[in-house]
N, CA and C atoms as an extended XYZ file, in Angstrom:
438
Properties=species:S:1:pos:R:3:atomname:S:1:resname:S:1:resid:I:1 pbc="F F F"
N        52.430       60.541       37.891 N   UNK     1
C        51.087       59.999       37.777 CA  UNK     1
C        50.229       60.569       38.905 C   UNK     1
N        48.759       60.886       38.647 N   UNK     2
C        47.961       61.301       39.611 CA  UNK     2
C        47.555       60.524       40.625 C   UNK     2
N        47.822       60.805       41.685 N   UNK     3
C        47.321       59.877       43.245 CA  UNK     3
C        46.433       59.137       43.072 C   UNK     3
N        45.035       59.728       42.566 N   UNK     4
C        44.068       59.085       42.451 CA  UNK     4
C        44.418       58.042       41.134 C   UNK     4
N        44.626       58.291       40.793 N   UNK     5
C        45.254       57.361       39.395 CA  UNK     5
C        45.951       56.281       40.068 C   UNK     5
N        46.583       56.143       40.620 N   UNK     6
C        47.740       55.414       41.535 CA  UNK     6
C        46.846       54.523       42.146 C   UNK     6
N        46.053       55.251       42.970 N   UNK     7
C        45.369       54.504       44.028 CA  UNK     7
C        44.135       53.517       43.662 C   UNK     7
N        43.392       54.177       42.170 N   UNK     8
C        42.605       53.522       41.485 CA  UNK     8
C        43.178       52.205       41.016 C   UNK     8
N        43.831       51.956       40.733 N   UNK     9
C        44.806       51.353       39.455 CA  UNK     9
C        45.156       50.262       41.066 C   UNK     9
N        45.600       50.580       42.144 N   UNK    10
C        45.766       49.640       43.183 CA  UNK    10
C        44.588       48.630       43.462 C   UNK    10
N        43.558       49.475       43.391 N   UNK    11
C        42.497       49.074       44.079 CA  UNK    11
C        42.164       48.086       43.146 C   UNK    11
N        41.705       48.233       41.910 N   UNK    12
C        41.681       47.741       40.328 CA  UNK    12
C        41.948       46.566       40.822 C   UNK    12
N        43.525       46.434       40.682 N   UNK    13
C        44.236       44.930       40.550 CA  UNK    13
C        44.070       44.139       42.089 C   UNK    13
N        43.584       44.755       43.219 N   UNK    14
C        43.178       44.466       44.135 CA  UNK    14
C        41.595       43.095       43.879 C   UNK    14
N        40.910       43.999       43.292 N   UNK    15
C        39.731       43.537       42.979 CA  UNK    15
C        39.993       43.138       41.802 C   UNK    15
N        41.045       42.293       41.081 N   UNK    16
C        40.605       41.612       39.742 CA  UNK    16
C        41.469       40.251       41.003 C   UNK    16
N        42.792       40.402       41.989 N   UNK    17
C        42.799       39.474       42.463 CA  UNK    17
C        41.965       38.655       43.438 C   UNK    17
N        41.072       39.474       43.395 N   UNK    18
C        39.487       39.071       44.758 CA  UNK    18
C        38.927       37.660       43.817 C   UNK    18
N        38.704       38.339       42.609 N   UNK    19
C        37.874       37.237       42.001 CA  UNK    19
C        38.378       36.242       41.094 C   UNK    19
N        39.715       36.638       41.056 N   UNK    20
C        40.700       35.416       40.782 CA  UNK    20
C        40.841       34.342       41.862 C   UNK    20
N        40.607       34.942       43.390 N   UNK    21
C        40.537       34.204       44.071 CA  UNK    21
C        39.735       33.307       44.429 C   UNK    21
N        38.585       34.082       44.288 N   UNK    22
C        37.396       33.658       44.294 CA  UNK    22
C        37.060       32.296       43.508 C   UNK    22
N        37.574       32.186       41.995 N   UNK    23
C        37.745       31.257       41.508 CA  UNK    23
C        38.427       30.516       42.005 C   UNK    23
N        39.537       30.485       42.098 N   UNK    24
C        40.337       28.975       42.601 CA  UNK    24
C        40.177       28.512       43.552 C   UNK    24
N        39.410       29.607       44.564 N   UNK    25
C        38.919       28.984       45.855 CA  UNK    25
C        38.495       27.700       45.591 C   UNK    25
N        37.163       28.244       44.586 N   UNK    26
C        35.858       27.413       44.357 CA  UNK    26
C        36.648       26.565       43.813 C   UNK    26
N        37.698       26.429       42.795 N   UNK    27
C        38.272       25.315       42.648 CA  UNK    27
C        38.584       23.923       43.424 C   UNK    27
N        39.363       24.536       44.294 N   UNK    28
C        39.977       23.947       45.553 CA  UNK    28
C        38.939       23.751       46.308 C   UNK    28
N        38.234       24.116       46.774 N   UNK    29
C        36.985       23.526       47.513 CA  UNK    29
C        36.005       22.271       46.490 C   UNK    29
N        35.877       22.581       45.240 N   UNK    30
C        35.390       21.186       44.708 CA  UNK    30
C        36.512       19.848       45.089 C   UNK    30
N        37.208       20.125       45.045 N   UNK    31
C        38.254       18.842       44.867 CA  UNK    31
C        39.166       18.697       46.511 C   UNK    31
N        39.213       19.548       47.642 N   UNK    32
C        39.649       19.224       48.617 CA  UNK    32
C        38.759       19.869       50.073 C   UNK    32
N        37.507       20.527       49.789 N   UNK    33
C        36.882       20.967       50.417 CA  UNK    33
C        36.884       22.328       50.895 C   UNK    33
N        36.575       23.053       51.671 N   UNK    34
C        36.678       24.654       51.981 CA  UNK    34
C        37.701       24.309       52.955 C   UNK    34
N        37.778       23.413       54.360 N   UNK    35
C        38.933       23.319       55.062 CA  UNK    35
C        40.195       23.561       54.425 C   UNK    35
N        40.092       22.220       53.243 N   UNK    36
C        41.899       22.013       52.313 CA  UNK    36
C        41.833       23.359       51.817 C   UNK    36
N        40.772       23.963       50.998 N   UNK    37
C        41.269       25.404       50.443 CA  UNK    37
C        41.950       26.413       51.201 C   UNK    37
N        41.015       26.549       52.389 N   UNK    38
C        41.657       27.815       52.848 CA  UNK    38
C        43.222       27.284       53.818 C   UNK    38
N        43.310       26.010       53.816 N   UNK    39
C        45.084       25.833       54.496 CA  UNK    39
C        46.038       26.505       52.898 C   UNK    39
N        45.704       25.621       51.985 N   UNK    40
C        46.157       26.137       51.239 CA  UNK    40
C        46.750       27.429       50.937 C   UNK    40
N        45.436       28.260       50.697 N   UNK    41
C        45.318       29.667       50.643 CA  UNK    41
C        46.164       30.440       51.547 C   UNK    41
N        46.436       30.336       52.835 N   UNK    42
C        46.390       30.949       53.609 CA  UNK    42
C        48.101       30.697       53.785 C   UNK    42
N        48.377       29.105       53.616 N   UNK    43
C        49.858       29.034       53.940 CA  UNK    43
C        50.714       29.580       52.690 C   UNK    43
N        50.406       29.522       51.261 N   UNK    44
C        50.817       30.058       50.909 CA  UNK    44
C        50.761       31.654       50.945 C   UNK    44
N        50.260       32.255       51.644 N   UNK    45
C        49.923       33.980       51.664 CA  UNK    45
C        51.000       34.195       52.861 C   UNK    45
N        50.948       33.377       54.096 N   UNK    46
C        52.074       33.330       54.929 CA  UNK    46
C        53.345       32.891       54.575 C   UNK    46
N        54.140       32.400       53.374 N   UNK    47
C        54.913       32.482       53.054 CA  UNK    47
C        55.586       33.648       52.168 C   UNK    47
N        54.374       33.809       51.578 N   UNK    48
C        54.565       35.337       50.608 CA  UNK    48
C        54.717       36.492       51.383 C   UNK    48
N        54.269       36.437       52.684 N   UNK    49
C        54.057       37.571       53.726 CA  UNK    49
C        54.919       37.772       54.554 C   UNK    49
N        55.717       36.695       55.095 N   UNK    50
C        57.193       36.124       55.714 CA  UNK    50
C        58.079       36.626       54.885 C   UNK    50
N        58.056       36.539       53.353 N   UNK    51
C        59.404       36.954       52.559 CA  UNK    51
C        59.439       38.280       52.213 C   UNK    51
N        58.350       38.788       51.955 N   UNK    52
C        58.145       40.114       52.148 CA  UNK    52
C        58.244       41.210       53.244 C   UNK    52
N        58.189       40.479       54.656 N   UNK    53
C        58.449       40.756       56.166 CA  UNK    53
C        59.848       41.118       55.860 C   UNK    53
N        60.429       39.820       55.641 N   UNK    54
C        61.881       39.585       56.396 CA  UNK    54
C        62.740       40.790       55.478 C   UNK    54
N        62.525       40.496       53.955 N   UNK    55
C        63.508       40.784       53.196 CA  UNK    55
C        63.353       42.310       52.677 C   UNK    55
N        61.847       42.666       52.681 N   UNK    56
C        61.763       44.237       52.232 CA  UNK    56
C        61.311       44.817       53.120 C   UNK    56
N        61.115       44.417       54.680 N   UNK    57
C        60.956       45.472       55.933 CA  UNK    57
C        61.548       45.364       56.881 C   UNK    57
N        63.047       44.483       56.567 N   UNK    58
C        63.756       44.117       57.540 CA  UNK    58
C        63.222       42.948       58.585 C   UNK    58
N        62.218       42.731       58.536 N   UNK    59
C        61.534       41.691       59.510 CA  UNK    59
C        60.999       42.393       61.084 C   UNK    59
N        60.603       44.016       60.901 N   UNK    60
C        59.863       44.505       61.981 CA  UNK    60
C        58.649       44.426       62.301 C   UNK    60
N        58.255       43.797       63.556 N   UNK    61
C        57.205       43.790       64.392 CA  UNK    61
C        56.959       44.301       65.390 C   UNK    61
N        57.965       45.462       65.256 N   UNK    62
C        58.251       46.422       66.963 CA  UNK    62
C        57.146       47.097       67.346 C   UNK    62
N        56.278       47.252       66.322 N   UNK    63
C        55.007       47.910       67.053 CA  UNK    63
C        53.583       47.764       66.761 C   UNK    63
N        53.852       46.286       66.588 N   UNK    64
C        52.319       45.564       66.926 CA  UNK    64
C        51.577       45.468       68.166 C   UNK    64
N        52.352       45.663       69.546 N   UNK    65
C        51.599       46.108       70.932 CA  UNK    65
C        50.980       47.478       70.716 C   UNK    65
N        50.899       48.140       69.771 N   UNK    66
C        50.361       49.563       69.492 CA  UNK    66
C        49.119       49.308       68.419 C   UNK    66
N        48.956       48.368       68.121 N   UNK    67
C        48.043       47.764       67.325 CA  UNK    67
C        46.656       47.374       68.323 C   UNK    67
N        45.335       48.290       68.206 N   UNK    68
C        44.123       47.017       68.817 CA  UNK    68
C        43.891       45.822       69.120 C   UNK    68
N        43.732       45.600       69.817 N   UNK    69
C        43.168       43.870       69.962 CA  UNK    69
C        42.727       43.770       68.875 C   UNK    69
N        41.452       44.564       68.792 N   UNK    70
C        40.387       43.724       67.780 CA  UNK    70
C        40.881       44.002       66.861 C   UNK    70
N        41.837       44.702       65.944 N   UNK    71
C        42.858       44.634       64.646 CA  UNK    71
C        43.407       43.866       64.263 C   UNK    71
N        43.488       42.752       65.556 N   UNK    72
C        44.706       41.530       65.325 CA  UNK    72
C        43.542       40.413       65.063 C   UNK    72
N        42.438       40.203       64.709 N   UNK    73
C        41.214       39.507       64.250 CA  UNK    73
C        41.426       39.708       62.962 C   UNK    73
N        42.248       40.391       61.813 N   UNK    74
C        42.104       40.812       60.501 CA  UNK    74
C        42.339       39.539       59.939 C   UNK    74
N        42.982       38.859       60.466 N   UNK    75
C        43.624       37.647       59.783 CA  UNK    75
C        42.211       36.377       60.067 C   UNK    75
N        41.949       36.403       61.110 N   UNK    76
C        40.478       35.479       60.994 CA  UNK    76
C        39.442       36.317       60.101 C   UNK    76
N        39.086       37.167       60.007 N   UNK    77
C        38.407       37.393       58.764 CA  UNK    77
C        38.790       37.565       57.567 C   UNK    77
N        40.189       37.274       57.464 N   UNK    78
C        40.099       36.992       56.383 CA  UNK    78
C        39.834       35.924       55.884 C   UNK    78
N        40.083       34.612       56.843 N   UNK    79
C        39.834       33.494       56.606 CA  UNK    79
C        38.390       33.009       56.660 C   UNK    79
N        37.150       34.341       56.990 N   UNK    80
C        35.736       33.618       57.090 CA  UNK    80
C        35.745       34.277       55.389 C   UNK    80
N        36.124       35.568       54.601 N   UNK    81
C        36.454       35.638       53.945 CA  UNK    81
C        36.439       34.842       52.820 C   UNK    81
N        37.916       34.308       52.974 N   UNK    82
C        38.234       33.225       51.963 CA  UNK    82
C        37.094       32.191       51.824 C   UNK    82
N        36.804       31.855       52.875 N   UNK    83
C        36.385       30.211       53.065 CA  UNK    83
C        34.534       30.083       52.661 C   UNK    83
N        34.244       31.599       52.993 N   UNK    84
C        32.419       32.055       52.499 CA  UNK    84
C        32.772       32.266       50.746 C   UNK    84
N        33.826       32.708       50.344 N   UNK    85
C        34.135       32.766       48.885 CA  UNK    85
C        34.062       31.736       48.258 C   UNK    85
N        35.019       30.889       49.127 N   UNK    86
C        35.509       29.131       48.194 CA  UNK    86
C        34.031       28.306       48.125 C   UNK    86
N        33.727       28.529       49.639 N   UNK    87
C        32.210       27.554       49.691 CA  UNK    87
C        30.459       27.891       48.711 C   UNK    87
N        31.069       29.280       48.591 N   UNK    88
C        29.564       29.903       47.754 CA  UNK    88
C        29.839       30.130       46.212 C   UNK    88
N        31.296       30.241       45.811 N   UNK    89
C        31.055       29.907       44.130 CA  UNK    89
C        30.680       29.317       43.461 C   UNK    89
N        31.682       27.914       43.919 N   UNK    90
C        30.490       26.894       43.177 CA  UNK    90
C        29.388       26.479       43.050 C   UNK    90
N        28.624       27.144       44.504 N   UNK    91
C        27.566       27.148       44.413 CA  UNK    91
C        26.316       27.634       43.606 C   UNK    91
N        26.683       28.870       44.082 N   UNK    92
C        25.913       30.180       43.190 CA  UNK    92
C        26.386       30.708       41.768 C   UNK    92
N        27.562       30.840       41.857 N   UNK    93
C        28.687       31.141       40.755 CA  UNK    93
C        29.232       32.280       41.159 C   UNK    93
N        30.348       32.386       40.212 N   UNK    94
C        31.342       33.962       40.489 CA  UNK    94
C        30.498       34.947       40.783 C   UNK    94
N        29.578       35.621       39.773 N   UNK    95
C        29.050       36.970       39.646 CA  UNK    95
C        28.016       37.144       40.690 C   UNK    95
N        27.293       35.798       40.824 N   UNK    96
C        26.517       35.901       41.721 CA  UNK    96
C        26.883       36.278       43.427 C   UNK    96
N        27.912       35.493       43.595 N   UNK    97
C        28.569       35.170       45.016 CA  UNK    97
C        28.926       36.561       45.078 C   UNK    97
N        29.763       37.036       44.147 N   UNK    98
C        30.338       38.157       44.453 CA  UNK    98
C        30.020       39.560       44.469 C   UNK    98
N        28.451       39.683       43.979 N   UNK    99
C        27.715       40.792       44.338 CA  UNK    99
C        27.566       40.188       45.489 C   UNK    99
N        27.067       39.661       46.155 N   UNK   100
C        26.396       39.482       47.608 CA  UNK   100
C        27.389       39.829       48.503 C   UNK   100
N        28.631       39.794       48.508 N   UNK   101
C        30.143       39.692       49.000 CA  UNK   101
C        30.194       41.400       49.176 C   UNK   101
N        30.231       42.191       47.880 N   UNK   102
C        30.692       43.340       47.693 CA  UNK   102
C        29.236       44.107       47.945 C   UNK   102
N        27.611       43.658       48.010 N   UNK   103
C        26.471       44.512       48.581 CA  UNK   103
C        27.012       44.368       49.732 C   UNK   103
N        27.369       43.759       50.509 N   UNK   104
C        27.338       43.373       51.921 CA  UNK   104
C        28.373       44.384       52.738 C   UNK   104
N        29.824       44.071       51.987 N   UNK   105
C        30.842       44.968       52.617 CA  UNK   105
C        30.609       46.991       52.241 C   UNK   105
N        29.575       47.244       50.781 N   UNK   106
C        29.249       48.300       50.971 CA  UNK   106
C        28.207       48.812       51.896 C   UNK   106
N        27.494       47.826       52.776 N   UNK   107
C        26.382       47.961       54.009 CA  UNK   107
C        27.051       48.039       55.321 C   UNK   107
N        27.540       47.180       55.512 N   UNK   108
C        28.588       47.049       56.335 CA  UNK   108
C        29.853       48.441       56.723 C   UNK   108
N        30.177       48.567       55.611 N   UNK   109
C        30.649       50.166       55.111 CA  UNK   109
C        30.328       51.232       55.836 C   UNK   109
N        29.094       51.359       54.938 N   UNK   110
C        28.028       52.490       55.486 CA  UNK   110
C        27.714       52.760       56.920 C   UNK   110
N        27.754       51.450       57.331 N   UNK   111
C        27.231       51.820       59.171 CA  UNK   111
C        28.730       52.309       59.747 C   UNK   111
N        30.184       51.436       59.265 N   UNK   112
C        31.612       52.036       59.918 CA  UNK   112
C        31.159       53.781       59.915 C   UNK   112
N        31.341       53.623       58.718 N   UNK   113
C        31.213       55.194       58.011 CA  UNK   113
C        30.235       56.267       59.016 C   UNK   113
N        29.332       55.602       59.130 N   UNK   114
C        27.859       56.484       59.831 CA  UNK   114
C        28.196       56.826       61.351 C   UNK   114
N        28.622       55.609       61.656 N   UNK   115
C        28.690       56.050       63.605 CA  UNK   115
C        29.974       56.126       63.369 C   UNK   115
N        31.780       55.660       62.676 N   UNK   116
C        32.419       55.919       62.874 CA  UNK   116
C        33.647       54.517       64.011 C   UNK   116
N        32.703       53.781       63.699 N   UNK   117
C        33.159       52.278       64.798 CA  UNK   117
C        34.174       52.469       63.995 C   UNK   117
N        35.703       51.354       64.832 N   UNK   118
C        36.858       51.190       65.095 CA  UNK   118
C        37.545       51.864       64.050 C   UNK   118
N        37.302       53.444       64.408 N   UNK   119
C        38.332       54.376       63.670 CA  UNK   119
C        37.764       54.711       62.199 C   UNK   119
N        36.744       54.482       61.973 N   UNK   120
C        36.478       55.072       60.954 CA  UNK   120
C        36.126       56.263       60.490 C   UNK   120
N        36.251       57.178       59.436 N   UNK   121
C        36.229       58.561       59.247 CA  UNK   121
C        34.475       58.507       59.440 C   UNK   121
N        34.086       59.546       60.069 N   UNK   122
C        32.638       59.629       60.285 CA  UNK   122
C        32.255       60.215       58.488 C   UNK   122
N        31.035       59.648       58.441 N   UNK   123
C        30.443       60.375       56.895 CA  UNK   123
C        29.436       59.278       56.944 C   UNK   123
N        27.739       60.463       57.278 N   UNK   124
C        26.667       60.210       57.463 CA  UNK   124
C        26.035       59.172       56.018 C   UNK   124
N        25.423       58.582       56.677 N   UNK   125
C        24.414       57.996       55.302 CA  UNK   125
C        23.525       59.373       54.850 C   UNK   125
N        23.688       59.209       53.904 N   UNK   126
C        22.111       59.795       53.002 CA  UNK   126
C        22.140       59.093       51.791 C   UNK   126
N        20.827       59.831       51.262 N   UNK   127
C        20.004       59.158       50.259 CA  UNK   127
C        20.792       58.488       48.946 C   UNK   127
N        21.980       59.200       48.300 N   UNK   128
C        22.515       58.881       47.581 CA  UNK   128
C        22.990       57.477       48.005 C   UNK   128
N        24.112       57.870       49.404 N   UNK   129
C        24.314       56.406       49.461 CA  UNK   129
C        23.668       55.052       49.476 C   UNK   129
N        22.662       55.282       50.428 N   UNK   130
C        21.106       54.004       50.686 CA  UNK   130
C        21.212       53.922       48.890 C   UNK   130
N        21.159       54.691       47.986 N   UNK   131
C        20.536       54.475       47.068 CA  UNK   131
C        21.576       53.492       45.708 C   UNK   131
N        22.976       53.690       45.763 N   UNK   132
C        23.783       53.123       45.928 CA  UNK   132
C        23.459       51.510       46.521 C   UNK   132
N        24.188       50.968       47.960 N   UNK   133
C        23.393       50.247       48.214 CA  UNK   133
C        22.177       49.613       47.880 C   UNK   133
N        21.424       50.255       47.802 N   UNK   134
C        20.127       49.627       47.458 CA  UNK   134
C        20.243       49.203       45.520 C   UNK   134
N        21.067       49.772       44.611 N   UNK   135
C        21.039       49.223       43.607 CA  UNK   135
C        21.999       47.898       43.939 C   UNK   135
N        22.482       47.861       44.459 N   UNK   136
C        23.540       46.467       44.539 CA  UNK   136
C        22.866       45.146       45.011 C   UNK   136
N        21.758       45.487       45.926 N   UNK   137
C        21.095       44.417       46.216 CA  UNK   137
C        20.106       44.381       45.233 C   UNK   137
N        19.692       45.080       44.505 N   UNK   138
C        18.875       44.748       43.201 CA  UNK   138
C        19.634       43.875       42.372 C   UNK   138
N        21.108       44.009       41.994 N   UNK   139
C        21.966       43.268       41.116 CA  UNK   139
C        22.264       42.256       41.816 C   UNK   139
N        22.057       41.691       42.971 N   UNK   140
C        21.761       40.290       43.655 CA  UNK   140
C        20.956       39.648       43.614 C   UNK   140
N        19.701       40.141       43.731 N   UNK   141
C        18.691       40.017       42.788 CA  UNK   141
C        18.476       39.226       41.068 C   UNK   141
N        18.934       40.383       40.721 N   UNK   142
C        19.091       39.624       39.013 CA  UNK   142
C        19.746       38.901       38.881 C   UNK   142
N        21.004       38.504       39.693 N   UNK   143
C        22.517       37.722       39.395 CA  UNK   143
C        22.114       36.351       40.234 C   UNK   143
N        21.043       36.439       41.179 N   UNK   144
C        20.674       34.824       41.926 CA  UNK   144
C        19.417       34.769       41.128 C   UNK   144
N        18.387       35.388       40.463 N   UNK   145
C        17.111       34.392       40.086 CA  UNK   145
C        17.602       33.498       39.390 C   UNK   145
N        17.021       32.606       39.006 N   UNK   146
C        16.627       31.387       38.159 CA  UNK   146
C        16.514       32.165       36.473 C   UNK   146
């Protein structure tokens, strides 16, 4: 199979579990709040992540002192993450919440990308991209009016 094929197809089921999540967040936050959701969420992902540690990587952590500080923050964002997901679906709804989610991390993107902050491959903005961007916040737009 072709790499890119591979890697598409990852990413894919990556992002169909975003907004699967996304839903049950919002679930779990109607009925136990964004706090109860994200314990939830999170302890079960640390159990899934523990069995997967122990049993298919042997249980190595030998070279997490080679790891950034600020790398070891991945896990609190994921939890502002989760918890901006669970708290804004029900609000806004799926499609809505989740353009604003995915304009944001492609802006956000763009600047890693541009100057190259914590290790990122440098690759300048231009017009295509802004333009990019800039359609996504149009589809935030259409996906929050009334």
């Amino acid at each position: 199979m072709n790499n890119t094929i591979w890697l598409a197809a990852i990413a894919a089921t990556g992002g169909a579990a975003v907004a699967l999540q996304g839903q049950f967040m919002g679930m779990m936050d109607r009925k136990i709040g964004t706090s109860g959701a994200l314990f939830v969420n999170y302890a079960s992902g640390v159990l899934v992540a523990a069995i997967i540690l122990l049993f298919l990587q042997g249980g190595s952590l030998k070279n997490l002192l080679q790891v950034p500080w600020y790398a070891l923050s991945a896990g609190v964002l994921g939890l502002v993450i989760a918890g901006s997901i669970g708290f804004t679906v029900p609000r806004l709804g799926l499609s809505a919440a989740f353009t604003i989610v995915v304009a944001t991390q492609f802006f956000v993107a763009l600047l890693l990308e541009h100057y190259g902050f914590f290790g990122a491959s440098r690759r300048p903005i231009d017009l295509n991209r802004l333009a990019g961007v800039g359609s996504l916040i149009v589809s935030v737009w259409l996906l929050t009016k009334p």
